[in-house]
C-alpha positions in Angstrom: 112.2 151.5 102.5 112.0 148.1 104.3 112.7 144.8 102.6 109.6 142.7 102.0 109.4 139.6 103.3 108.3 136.1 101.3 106.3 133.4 103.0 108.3 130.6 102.2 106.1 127.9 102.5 104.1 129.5 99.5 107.6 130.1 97.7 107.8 126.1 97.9 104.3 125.6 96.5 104.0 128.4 93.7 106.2 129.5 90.4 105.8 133.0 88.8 105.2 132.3 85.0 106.7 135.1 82.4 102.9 136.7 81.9 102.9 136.9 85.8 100.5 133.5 86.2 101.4 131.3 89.4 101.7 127.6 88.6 100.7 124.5 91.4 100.8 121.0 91.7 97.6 119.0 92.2 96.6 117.6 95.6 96.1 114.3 97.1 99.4 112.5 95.1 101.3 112.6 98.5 100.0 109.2 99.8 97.6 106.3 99.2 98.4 106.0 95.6 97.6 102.0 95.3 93.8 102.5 95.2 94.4 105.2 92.6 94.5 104.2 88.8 97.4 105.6 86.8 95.5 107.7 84.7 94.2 110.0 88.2 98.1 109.8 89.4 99.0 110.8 86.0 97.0 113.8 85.5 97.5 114.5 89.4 101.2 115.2 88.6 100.3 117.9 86.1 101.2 121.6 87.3 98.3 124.0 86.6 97.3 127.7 86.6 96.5 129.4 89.7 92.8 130.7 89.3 92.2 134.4 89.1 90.8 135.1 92.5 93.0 133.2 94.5 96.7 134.5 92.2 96.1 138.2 93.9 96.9 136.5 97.7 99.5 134.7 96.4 101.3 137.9 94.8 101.0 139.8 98.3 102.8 136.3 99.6 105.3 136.5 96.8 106.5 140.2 96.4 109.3 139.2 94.4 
């Protein structure tokens, strides 16, 4: 049997949880953060849960 690969740009972006969730970052805190009040660059720099129909992709990116 072959090794699987990882795609490591989504092993930078994604972390496996113990129940098997993927957690992300929010988008659009990389640049232009003057105009933005600190309550949207605060709850920007949350991580979240990965929905459902997108976490089955990620797992085929992430075999391990």
């Amino acid at each position: 049997m072959f090794k699987l690969k990882t795609r490591k740009s989504a092993s930078k972006r994604y972390k496996k949880t113990g129940a098997g969730n993927f957690l992300r970052r929010h988008a659009y805190k990389g640049h232009l953060l003057m105009k933005k009040t600190n309550t949207q660059k605060r709850k920007l720099s949350t991580t979240i849960c990965v929905n459902v129909s997108d976490s089955k992709s990620i797992k085929l990116m992430l075999p391990y």
